[in-house]
C-alpha positions in Angstrom: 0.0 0.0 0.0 1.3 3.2 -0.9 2.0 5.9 1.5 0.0 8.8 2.2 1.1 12.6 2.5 -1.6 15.3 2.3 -0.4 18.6 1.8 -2.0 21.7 2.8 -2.2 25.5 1.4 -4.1 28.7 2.7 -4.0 29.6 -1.1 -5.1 27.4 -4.5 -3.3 25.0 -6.5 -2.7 27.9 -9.5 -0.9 30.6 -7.0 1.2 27.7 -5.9 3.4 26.1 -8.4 5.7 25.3 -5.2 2.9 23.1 -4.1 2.0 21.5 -7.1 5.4 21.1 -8.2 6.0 18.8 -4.8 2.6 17.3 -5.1 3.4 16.1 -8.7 7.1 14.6 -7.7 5.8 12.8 -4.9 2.6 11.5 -6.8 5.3 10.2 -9.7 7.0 8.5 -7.2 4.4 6.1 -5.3 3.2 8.2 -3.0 -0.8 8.5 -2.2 -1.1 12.1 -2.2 -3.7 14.4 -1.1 -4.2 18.7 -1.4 -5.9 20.5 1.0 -6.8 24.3 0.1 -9.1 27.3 0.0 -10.3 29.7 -2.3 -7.9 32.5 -3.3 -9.7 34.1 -6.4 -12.4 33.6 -9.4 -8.9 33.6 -12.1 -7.1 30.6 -10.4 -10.5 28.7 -9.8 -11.0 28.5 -13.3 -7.2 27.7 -13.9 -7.5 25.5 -11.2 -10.2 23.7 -13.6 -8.0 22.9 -15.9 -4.7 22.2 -14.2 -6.7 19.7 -11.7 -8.2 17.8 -14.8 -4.6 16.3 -15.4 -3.2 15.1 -11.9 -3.4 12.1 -10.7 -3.7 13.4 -7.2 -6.7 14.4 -5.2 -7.6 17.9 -4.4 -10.2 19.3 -2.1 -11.0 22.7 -1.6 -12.2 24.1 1.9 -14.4 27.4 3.3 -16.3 28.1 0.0 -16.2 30.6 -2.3 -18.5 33.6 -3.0 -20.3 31.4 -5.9 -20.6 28.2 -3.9 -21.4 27.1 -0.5 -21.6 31.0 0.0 -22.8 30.8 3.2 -19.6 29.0 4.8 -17.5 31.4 2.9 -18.9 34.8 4.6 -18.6 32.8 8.0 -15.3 32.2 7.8 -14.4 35.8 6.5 -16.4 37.1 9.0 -14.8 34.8 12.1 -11.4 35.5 10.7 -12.2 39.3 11.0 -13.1 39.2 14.3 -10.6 36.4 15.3 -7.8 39.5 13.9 -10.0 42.4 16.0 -9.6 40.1 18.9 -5.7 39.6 18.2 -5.0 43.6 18.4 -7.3 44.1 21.2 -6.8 41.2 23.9 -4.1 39.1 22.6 -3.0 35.9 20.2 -3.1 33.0 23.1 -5.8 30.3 23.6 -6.6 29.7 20.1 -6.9 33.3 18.7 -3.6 33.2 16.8 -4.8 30.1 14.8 -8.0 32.0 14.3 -6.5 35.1 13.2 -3.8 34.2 10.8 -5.8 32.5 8.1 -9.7 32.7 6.5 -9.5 28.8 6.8 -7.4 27.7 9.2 -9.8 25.9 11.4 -11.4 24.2 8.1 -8.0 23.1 6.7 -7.2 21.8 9.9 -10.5 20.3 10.4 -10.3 18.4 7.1 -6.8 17.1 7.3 -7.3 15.6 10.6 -10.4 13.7 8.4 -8.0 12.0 6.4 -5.3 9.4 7.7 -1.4 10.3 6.1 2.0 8.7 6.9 3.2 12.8 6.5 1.4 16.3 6.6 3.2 18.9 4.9 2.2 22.8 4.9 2.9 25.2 2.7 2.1 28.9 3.8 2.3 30.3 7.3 -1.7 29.8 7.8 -1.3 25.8 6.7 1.2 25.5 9.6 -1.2 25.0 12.7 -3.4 22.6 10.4 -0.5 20.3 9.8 0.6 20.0 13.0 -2.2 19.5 14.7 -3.5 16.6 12.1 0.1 14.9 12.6 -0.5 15.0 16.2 -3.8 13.7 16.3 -2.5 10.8 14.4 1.2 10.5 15.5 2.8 11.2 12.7 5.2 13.4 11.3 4.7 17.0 9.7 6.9 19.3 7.8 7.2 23.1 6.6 7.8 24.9 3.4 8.8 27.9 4.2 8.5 30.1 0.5 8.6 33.4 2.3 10.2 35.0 5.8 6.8 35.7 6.5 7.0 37.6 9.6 8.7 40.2 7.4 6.7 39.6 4.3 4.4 43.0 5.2 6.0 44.8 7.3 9.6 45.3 9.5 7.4 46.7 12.4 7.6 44.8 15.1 4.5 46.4 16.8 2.2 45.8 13.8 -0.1 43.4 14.1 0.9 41.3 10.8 4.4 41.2 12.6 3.1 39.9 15.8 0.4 37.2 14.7 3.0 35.7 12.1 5.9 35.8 14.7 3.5 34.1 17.5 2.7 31.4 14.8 6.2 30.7 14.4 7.3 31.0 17.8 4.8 28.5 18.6 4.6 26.0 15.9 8.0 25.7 14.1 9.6 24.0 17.3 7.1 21.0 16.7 8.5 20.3 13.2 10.0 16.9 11.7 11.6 18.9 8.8 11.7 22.4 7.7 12.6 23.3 3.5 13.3 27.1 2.6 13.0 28.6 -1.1 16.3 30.4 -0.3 19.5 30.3 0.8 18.9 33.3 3.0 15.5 32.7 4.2 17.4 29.2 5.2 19.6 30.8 7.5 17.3 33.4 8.9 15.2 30.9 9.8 18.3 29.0 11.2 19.5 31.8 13.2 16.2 32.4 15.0 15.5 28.9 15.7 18.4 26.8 16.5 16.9 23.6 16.1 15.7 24.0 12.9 17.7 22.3 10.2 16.6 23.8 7.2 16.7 21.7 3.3 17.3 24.6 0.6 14.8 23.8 -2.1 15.1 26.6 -4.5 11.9 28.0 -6.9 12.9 26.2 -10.3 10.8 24.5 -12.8 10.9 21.4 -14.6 14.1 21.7 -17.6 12.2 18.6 -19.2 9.6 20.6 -21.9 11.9 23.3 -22.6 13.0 23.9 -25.8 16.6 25.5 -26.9 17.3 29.0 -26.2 15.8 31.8 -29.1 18.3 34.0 -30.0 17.7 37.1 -30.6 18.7 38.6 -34.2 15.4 40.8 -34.6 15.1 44.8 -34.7 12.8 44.3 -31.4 14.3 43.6 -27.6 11.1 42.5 -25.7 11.0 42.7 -21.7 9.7 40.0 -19.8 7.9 40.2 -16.1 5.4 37.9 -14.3 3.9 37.3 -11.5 0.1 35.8 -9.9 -0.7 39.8 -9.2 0.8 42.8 -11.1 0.8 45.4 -8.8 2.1 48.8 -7.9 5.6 49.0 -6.2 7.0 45.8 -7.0 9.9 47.5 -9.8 7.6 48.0 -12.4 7.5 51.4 -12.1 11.5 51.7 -12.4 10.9 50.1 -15.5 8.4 52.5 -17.2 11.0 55.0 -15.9 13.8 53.6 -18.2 11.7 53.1 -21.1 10.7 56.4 -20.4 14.3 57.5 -20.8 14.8 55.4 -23.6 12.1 56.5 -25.8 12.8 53.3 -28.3 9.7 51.9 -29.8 12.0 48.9 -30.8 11.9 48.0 -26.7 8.6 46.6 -25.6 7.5 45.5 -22.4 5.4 42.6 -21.4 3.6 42.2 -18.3 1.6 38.9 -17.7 -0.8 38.1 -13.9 -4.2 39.6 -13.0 -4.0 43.6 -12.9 -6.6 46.0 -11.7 -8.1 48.7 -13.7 -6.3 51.3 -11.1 -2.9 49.3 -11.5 -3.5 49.9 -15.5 -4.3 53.7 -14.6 -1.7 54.3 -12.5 1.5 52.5 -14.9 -0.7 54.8 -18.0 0.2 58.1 -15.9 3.8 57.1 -16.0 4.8 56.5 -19.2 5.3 59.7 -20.5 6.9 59.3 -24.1 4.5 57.5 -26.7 7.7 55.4 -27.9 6.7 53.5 -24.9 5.2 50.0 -25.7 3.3 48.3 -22.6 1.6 45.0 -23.3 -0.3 43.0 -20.7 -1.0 38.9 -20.8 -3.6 37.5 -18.8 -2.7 34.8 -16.5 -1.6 31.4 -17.4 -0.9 28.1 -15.8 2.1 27.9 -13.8 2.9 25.0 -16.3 3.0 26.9 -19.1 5.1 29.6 -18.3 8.2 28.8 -19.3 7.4 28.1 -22.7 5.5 31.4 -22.8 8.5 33.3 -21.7 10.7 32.0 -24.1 9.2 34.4 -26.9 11.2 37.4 -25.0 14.7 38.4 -24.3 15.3 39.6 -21.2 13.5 38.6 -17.7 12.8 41.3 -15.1 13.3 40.5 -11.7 12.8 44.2 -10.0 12.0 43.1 -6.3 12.0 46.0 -3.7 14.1 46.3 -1.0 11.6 46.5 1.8 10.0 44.9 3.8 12.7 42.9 4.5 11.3 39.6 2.9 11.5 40.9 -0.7 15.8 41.1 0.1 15.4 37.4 1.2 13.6 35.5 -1.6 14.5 34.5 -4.7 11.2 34.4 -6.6 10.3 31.9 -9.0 10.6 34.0 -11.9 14.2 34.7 -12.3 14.5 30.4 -12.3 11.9 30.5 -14.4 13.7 33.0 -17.0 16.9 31.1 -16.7 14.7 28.3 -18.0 13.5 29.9 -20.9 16.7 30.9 -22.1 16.5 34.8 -21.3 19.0 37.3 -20.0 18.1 38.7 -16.8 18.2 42.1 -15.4 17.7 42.2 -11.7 17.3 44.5 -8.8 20.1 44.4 -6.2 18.1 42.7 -3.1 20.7 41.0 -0.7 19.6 37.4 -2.4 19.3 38.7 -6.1 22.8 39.8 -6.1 24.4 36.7 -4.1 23.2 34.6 -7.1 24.1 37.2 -10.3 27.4 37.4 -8.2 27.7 33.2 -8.5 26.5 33.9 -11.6 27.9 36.6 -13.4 28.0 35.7 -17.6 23.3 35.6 -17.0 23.1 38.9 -16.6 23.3 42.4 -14.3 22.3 43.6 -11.4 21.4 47.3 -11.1 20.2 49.4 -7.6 16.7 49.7 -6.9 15.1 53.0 -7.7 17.7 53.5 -10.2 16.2 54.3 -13.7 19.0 55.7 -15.5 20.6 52.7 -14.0 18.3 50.4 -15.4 17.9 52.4 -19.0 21.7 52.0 -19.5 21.4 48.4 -19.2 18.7 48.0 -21.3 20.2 49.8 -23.7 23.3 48.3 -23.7 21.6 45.0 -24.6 19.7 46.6 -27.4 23.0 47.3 -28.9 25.1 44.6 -28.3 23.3 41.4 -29.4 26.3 39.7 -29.0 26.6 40.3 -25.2 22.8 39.7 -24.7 22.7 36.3 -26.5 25.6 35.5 -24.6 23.4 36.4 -21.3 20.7 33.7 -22.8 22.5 31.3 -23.9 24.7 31.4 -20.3 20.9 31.7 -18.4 19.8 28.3 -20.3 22.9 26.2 -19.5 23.3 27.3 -15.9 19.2 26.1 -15.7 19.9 23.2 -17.5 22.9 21.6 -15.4 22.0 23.3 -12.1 18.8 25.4 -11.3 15.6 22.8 -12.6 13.2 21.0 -10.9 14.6 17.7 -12.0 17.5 18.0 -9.8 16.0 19.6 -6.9 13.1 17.2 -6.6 15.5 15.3 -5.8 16.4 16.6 -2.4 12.2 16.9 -2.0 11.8 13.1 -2.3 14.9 12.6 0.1 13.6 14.8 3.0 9.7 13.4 2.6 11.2 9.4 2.9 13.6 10.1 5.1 11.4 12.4 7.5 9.0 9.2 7.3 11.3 6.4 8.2 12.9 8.3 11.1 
């Protein structure tokens, strides 16, 4: 009989390709596996649709949504409200915390403990409590992915609230853990530094190397910038990037923005461009497995992360993987974790200071010119993901910690 792992996420299968990544590996490799979520938004419920249709693991999704089983969905937005009310005013012990930190908590927890597992694994900070207490209740083991630093993923306030509930979570459940993975090197060690006990498995954001086709050159008049992400939003470096085009003014240079936007978001990036040799392009949102095929069209890959709070200089997002993948050059802001890997890995591509747009124009421009140097950057990007940075290879050290975690 095969051996069951459930894993749990206080988000959806389509804003997780962390999660579904794991969940596919360990499915492939014999294991029984099971997803636990919640309802995150109408765009990834219908990719959800499609992306569920084709793996040959089970899902089930908890609390509602605002179209079905409506009721339980304004319950638990209205208890987690009032469970984040009561936080602020009296305090995160005796069950608040678990209350507080997540819409679903109490469901995903409710329907793990329903189903029996040899492992329960969370993913997100409000999955923690759920895992834990569903391995205890059947004496098993549990582990963590920790994507984020999440105590500093909204704020380096120690008095505000988000700081305190996320920190209290932590404080109380990471102690408990069987094994504890980080998305990078440096939220490893924060992690490590703050709880001693904690040995933490790197298991860095890259995609599968399998599909990919060979790098595109790039011998055309046009240079075409790449960014992504589940949400594009207003200060995440897209602005420093409307900035150099602005600059620029080269209608050969377009750039390419692809996630859900807002109206205001759209509004707000029109009011900035400010020469009409500006080309902005937007791409509706895809499936996680399809974006590295997609962003192998383009030439360079934007990874503009902001320097506060002080999880954005930790993480090393899935997109700049995700461009090394896809054969592009990358251009990347110069977070503490950004520039420890463009310094490991100079020939891929540069690093230029947040903020700086006249920084950022030069580099862009310099590529435009030199399509030597900038096929160089691809063709560098796809080798280093092909013999180091894929999912191939660090599925590997997934499938280690999950069987060994298990046997011990």
């Amino acid at each position: 009989m095969a051996l069951k792992i459930v894993l749990i996420t206080s988000g959806q299968p389509s804003v997780n390709p962390r999660l579904v990544k794991e969940a596919d590996v360990l499915s492939q490799n014999g294991y029984d596996v099971t997803v636990i979520y919640q309802y995150w938004n109408d765009w990834a419920t219908a990719s959800d649709e499609m992306l569920l249709a084709k793996k040959p693991w089970q899902a089930i999704r908890v609390g509602g949504t605002p179209k079905e089983d409506k009721i339980t969905y304004w319950i638990s937005r209205l208890f987690h409200k009032l469970s984040r009310i009561a936080g602020d005013k009296i305090g995160l012990k005796h069950g608040v915390a678990e209350l507080a930190i997540g819409r679903c908590t109490f469901l995903l927890c409710r329907e793990a403990c329903k189903h029996p597992a040899d492992i329960y694994i969370a993913h997100n900070l409000a999955a923690l409590p759920a895992a834990i207490y569903a391995a205890k209740k059947r004496g098993v083991k549990c582990g963590f992915d920790a994507e984020d630093f999440h105590r500093n993923e909204v704020t380096d306030d120690p008095q505000n609230m988000d700081f305190k509930l996320k920190s209290f979570i932590e404080d109380k459940f990471l102690s408990k853990l069987d094994y504890f993975t980080a998305a990078s090197p440096l939220i490893a060690e924060m992690y490590k530094c703050l709880y001693p006990s904690l040995t933490p498995v790197l298991i860095n954001n890259v995609f599968p190397f399998n599909n990919q086709s060979t790098v595109s050159l790039n011998t055309q008049k046009e240079l075409k910038l790449f960014w992504f992400s589940q949400t594009i939003g207003k200060h995440r470096g897209i602005e420093d990037v409307i900035q150099a085009l602005n600059i620029l003014k080269n209608k050969n240079i377009e750039l390419h923005l692809l996630g859900e936007i807002k109206k205001e978001t759209v509004d707000s990036f029109d009011n900035l461009i400010s020469s009409t040799e500006v080309k902005l392009i937007y791409h509706n949102p895809i499936s996680p497995d399809d974006i590295s095929t997609f962003s192998s069209q383009f030439d360079i890959g934007l990874a503009t992360e902001v320097s506060y709070p002080k999880n954005r200089q930790l993480c090393l997002t899935n997109k700049i993987f995700s461009y090394m993948i896809s054969g592009l050059a990358i251009i990347a802001s110069d977070t503490l974790a950004q520039k420890q890997l463009l310094n490991s890995h100079p020939t891929i591509g540069k690093v230029y200071s947040s903020g700086s747009a006249d920084q950022l124009a030069a580099y862009i421009q310099e590529l435009f010119e030199n399509r030597a140097l900038l096929n160089e950057y691809k063709q560098n990007s796809y080798i280093l993901a092909k013999e180091k940075y894929n999912w191939e290879k660090e599925s590997t050290k997934v499938l280690y910690v999950v069987k060994d975690t298990i046997k011990a």
